[in-house]
C-alpha positions as CSV (number, residue, x, y, z in Angstrom):
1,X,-10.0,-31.9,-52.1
2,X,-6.6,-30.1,-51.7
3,X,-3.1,-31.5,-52.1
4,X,0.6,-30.5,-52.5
5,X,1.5,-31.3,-56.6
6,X,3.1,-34.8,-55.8
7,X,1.5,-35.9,-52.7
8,X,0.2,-39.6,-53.2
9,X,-1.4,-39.9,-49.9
10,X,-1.8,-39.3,-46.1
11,X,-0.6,-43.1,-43.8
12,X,-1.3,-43.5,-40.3
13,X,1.3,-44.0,-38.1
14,X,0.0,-46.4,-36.2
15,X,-1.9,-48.6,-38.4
16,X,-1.0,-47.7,-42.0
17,X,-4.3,-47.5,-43.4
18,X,-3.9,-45.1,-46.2
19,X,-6.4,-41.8,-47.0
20,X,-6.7,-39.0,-49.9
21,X,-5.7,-35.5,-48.5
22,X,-9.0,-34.0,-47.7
23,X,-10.0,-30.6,-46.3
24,X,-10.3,-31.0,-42.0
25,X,-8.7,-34.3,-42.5
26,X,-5.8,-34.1,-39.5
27,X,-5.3,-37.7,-38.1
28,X,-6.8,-41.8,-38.5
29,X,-10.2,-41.8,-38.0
30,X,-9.5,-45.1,-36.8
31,X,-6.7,-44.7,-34.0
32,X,-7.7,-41.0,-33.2
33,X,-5.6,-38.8,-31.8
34,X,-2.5,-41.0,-31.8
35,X,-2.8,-42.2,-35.3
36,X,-0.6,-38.7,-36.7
37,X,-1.0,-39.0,-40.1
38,X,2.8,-38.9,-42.7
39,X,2.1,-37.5,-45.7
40,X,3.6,-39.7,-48.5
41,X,4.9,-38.2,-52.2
42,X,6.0,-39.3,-55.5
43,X,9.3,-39.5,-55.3
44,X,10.1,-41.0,-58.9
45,X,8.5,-38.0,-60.2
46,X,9.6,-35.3,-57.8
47,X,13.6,-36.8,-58.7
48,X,12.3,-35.9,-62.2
49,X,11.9,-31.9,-61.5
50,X,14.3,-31.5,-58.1
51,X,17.6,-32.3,-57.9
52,X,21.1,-31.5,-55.6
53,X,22.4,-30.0,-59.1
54,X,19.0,-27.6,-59.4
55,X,19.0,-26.5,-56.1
56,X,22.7,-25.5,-56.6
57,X,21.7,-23.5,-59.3
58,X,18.9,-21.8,-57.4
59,X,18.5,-18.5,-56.1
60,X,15.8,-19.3,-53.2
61,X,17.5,-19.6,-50.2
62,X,14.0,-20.2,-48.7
63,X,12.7,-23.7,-47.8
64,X,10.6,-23.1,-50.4
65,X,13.5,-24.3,-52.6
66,X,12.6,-27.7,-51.7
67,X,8.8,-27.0,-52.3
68,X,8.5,-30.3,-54.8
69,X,8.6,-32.2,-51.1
70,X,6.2,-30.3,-49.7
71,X,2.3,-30.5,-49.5
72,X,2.0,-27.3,-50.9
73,X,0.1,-26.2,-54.6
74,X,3.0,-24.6,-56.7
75,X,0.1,-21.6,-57.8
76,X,-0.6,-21.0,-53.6
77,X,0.9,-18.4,-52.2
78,X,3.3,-18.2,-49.4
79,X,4.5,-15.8,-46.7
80,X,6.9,-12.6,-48.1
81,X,8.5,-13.0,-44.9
82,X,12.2,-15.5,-45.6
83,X,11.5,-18.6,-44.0
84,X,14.7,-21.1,-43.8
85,X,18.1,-20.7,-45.1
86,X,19.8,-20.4,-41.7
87,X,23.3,-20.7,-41.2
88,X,25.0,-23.7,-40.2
89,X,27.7,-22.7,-37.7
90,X,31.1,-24.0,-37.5
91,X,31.6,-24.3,-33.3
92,X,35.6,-25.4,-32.8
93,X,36.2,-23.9,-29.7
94,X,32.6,-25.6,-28.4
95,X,33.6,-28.6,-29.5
96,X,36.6,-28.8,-28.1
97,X,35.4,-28.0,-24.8
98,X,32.5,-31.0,-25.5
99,X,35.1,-33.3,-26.4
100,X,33.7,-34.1,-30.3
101,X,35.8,-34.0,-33.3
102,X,33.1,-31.6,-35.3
103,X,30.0,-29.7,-34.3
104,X,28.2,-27.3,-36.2
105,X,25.3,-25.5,-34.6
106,X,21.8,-25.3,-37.1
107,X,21.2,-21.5,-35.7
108,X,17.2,-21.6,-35.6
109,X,17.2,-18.5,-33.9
110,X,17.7,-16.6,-37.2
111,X,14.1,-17.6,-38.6
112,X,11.7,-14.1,-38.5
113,X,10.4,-14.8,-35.5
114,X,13.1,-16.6,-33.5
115,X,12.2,-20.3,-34.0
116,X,12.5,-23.1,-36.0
117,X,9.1,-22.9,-35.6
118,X,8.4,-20.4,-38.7
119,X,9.2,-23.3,-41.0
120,X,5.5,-25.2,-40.1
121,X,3.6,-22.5,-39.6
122,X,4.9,-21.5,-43.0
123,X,3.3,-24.8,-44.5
124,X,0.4,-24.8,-42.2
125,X,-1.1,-20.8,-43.3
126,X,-0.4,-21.5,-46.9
127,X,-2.2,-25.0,-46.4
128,X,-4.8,-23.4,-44.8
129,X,-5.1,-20.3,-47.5
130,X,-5.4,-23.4,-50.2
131,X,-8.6,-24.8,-48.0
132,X,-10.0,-21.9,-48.1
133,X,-10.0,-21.4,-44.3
134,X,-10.6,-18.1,-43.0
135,X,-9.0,-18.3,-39.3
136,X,-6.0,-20.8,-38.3
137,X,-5.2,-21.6,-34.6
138,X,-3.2,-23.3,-32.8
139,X,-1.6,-23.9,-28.6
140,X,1.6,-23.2,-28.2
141,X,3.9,-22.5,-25.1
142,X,5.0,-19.6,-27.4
143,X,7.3,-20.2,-30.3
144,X,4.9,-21.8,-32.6
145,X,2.2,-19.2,-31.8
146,X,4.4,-16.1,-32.3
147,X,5.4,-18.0,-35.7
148,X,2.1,-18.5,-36.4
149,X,0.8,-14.6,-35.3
150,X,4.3,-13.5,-37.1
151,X,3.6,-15.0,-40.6
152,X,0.2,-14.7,-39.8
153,X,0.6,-10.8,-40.0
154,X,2.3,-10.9,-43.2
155,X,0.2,-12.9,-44.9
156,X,-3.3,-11.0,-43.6
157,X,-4.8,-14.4,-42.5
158,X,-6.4,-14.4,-38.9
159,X,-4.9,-16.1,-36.2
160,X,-6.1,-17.2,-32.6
161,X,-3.5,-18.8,-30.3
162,X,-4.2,-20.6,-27.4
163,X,-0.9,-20.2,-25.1
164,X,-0.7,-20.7,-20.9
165,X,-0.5,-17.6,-18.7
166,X,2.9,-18.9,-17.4
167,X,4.9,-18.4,-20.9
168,X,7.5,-16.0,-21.0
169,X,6.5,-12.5,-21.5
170,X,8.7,-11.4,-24.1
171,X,6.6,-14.7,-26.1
172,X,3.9,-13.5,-25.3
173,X,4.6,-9.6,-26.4
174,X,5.4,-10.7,-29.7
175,X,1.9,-12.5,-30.1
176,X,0.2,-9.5,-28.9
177,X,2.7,-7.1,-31.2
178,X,1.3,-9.3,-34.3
179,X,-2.2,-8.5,-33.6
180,X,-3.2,-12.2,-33.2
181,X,-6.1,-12.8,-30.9
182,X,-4.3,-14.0,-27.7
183,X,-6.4,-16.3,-25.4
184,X,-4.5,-16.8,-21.8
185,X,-5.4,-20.4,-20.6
186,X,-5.7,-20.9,-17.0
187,X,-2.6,-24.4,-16.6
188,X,0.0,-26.0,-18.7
189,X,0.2,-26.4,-22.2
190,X,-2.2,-29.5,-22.2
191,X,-4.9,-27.2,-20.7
192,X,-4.3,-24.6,-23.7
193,X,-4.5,-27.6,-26.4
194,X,-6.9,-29.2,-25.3
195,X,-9.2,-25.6,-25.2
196,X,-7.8,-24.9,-28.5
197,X,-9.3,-28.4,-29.9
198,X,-12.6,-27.7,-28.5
199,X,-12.3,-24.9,-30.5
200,X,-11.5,-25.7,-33.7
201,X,-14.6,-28.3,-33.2
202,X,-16.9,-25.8,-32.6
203,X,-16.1,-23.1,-34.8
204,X,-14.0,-25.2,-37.6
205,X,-11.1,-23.2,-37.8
206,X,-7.8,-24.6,-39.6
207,X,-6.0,-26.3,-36.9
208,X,-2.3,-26.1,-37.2
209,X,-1.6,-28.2,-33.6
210,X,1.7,-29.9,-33.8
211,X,1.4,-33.5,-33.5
212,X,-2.5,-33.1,-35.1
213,X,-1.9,-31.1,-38.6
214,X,0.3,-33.3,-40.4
215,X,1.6,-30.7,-42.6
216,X,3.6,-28.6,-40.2
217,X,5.9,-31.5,-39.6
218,X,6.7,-31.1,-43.4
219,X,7.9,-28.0,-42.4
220,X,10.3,-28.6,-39.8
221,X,11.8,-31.0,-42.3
222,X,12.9,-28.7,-44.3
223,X,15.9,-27.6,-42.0
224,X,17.2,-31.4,-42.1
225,X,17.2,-30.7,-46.4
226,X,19.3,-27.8,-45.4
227,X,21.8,-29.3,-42.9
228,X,22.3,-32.2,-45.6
229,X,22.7,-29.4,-48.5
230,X,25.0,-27.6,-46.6
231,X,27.1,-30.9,-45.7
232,X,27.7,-31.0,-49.6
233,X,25.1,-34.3,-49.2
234,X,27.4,-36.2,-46.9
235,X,25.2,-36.2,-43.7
236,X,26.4,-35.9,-40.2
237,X,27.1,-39.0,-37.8
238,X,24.7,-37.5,-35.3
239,X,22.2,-34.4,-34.9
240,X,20.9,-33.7,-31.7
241,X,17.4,-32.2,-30.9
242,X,15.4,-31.0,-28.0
243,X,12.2,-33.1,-28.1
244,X,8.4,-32.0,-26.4
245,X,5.9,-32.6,-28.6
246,X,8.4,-34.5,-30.5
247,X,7.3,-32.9,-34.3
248,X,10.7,-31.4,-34.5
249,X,12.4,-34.7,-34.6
250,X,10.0,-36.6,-36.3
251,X,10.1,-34.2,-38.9
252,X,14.2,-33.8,-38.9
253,X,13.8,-37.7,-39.4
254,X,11.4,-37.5,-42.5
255,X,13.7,-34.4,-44.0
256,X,16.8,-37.3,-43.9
257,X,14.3,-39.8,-45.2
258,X,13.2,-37.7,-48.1
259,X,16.9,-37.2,-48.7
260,X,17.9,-41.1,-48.9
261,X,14.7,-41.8,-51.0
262,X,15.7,-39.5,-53.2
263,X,19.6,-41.0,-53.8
264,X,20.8,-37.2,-52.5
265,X,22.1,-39.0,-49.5
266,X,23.6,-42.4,-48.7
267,X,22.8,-42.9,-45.3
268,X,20.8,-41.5,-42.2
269,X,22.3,-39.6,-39.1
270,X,21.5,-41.3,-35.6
271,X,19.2,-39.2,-34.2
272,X,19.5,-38.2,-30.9
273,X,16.4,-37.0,-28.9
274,X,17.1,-34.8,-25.6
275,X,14.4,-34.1,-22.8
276,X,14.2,-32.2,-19.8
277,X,14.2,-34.3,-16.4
278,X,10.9,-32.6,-15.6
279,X,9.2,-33.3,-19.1
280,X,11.1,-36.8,-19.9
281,X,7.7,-39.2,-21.7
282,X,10.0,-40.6,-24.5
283,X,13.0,-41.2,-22.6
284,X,10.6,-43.0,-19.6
285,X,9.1,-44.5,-22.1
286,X,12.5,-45.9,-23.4
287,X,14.2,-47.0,-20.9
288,X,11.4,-48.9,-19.4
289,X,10.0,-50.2,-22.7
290,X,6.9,-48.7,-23.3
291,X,4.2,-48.5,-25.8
292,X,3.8,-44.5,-26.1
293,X,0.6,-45.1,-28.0
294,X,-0.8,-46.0,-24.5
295,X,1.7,-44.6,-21.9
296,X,-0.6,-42.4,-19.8
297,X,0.3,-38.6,-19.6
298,X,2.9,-37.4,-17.1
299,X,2.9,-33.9,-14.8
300,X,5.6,-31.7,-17.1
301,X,7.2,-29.1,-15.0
302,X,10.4,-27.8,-17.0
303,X,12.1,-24.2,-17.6
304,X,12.7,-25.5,-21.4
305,X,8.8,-24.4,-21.9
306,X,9.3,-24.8,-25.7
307,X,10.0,-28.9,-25.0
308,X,7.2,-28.7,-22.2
309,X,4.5,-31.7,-22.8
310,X,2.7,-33.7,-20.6
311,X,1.8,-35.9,-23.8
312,X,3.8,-35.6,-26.8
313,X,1.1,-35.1,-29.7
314,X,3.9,-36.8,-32.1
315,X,5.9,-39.4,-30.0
316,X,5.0,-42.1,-32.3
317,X,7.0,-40.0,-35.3
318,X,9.5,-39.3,-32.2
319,X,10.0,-42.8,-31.0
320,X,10.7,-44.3,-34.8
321,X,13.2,-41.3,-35.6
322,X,15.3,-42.4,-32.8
323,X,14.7,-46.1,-33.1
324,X,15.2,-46.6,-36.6
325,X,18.4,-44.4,-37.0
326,X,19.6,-46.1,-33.9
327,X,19.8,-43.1,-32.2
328,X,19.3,-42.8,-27.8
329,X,17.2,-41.0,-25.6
330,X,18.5,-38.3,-23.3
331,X,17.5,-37.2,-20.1
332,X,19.2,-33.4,-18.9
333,X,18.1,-31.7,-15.4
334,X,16.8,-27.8,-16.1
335,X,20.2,-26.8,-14.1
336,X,22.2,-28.0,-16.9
337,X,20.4,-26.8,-19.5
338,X,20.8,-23.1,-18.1
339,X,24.4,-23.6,-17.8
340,X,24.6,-24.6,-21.7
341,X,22.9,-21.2,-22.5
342,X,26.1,-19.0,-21.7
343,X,28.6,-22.0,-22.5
344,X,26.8,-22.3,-25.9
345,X,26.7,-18.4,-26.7
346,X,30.1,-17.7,-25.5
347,X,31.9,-20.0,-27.3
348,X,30.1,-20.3,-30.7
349,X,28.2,-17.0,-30.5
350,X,24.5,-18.9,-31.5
351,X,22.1,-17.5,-28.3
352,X,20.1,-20.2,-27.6
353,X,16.9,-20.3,-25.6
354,X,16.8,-22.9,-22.6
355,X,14.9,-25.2,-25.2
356,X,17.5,-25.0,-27.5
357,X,20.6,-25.2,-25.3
358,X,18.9,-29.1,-23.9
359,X,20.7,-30.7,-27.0
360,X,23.9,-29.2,-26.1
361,X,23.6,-30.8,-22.2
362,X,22.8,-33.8,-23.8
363,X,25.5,-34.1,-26.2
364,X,27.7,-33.6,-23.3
365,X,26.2,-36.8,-21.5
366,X,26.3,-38.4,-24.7
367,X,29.8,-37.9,-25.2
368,X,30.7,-39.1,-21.4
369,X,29.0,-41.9,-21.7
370,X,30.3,-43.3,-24.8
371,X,27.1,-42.7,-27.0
372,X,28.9,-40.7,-29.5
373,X,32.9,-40.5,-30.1
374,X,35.9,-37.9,-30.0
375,X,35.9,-38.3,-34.2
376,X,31.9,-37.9,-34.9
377,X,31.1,-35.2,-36.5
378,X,27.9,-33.7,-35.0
379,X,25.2,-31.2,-35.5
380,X,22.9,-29.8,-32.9
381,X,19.8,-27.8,-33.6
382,X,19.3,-25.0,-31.7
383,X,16.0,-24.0,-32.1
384,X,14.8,-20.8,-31.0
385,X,17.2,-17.2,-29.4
386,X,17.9,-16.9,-26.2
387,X,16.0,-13.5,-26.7
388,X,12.4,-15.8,-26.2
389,X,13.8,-16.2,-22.7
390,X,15.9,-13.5,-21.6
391,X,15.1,-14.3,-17.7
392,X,16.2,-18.2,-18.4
393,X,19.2,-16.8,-20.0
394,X,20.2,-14.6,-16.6
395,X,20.0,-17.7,-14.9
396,X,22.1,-19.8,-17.0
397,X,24.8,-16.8,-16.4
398,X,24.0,-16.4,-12.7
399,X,24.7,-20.7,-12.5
400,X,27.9,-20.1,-14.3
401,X,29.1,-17.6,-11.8
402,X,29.5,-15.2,-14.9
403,X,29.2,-11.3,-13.4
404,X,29.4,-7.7,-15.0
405,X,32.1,-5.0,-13.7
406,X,30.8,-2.8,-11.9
407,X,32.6,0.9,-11.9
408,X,32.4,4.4,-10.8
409,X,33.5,6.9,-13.2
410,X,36.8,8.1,-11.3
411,X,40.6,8.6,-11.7
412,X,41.0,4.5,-10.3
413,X,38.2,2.8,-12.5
414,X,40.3,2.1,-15.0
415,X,42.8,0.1,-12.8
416,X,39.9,-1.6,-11.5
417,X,38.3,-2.6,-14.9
418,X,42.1,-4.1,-15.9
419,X,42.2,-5.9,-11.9
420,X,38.7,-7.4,-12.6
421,X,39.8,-8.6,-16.2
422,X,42.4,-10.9,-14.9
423,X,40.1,-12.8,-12.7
């Protein structure tokens, strides 16, 4: 048996039976697949050794800083590659334009390989160098796998991703520029999990799956430590995050959590969880009260691939950050999400992807309808570059009627250039 230095246990979701962290233990063996597993610490010791006064003093701008809350051996090693410490964006002129009092933009996009996405696969490589496994793998619609083949690389640990043949090229590239083993799946995401599952049961490799490996959610949590460091401890009204699989949220929700326990905080944000129309489970789910633990799987069809899911592996984590911050659900069509990309980049500078534009078309809804006020003081998560998705991007920019000049070199191009200016 493995374990992070002041992890006390592993509770299931669903049914809170408690278990010892064990090598290949992912979720309940009672509830299955549904029963995602938290991973509990000791937080009276852990106040003892980590504190807002140490980490002001440290030098680690990694999320390693906050490696006492995480399930991670302090003698196992971790990626040389800098995961974490990205910037927290002041975003006026975008907020103005959104109607909020504050917004500040977490700029994901700055992680090695473009995603917020580094920060598990981080947790999940040096978890799996600790078991002793020899190859990790995981399915992906392409952000977690190129974090995983990225960090992967620098570490010298294998990595086989599972990833559908209709992900973006340039995510694909990047997996294939890593020297990962790159397996195509025929379908949707769903068809490349559920490949990548059979898998790891046949050949027992480390399975770093969101919404199955109940470490990589420890990761993500590491950039709500950072947003509430770099509010001086005095957290935001509201964050806003672009669910799928829903372990970004759940995991922003148990970074706040671990924050509160730990008297560095006195409250929690509402959380605010934004879908695509196409790929909407939790907000369905929501507004027509249902149990997610047996909701039935719907057809996802989204160009947000990175919050594509027919069945969100961690929408119970999902469902309880939003309900007990008493946060909403928000449903944004794919046409609005594009038209965020260029809004977003051209009045902040932060390039976001089409995932990570959804919470920015949701936090305009949420600010029409009342869900959030002209004196809040936001945060939105934007998760991976606009680079991941440079044909989404054109899009956005073709929807906002946004056009380059076109010239020929000549004694009138100038006058042109300076007539096209002023339209």
């Amino acid at each position: 048996m493995t374990t992070g230095d002041y992890v006390t246990e592993l509770r299931c979701t669903v049914c809170s039976a408690s278990y010892p962290p064990a090598t290949g233990r992912y979720t309940c063996p009672t509830c299955g697949e549904v029963g995602t597993l938290d991973v509990r610490y000791d937080y009276a010791t852990i106040a003892k050794v980590l504190a807002p006064d140490h980490l002001a003093l440290s030098t680690d701008r990694s999320m390693w800083r906050y490696r006492a809350l995480l399930p991670v051996e302090n003698s196992t090693k971790v990626t040389p590659l800098e995961v974490g410490g990205t910037p927290l964006v002041r975003a006026e002129r975008l907020a103005g334009v959104l109607g909020v009092g504050r917004l500040r933009i977490k700029d994901e996009g700055r992680q090695p390989t473009g995603s917020l996405k580094d920060r598990a696969s981080a947790v999940a490589l040096a978890r799996a160098s600790q078991e002793g496994a020899d190859v990790i793998t995981t399915a992906s619609t392409g952000n977690a796998a190129a974090a995983l083949a990225g960090l992967a690389a620098s570490t010298g640990q294998r990595a086989v991703i599972f990833v559908p043949d209709s992900a973006p090229e340039a995510k694909v590239a990047q997996l294939l520029a890593y020297a990962a083993t790159v397996v195509l799946v025929e379908g949707n995401y769903d068809a490349a999990f559920r490949l990548c599952t059979e898998a790891v049961e046949r050949f027992g490799w480390y399975n770093r799956n969101t919404g199955v490996n109940p470490y990589v959610g420890e990761g993500k949590k590491t950039v709500a430590l950072e947003i509430a460091e770099q509010c001086g401890w005095r957290v935001p009204d509201a964050v806003f995050v672009g669910v799928g699989d829903g372990s970004i949220i759940g995991g922003v929700h148990k970074g706040f959590a671990d924050a509160l326990a730990l008297g560095w905080t006195d409250r929690m944000p509402r959380l605010f969880g934004v879908q695509a129309a196409g790929s909407d489970f939790m907000v369905a789910a929501a507004e027509q009260s249902e149990d997610v633990r047996t909701k039935p799987p719907i057809d996802a069809d989204t160009v947000a691939d990175s919050i594509s899911a027919d069945l969100p592996r961690d929408r119970v984590k999902a469902a309880a950050a939003v309900s007990e911050t008493d946060g909403a659900w928000i449903r944004v069509q794919d046409e609005d999400i594009l038209s965020a990309i260029p809004l977003v980049a051209g009045l902040s500078g932060v390039f976001p992807e089409p995932a990570a534009a959804a919470p920015f078309a949701g936090l305009r809804i949420a600010v029409e309808s009342g869900m959030v006020g002209a004196d809040d003081d936001i945060v939105a998560i934007s998760t991976g570059t606009g680079l991941k998705d440079v044909a989404g991007a054109m899009r956005g920019v073709e929807l906002g009627g946004i056009e380059p000049i076109h010239l020929t070199p000549g004694a009138d191009a100038l006058k042109l250039l300076e007539r096209g200016m002023k339209r």
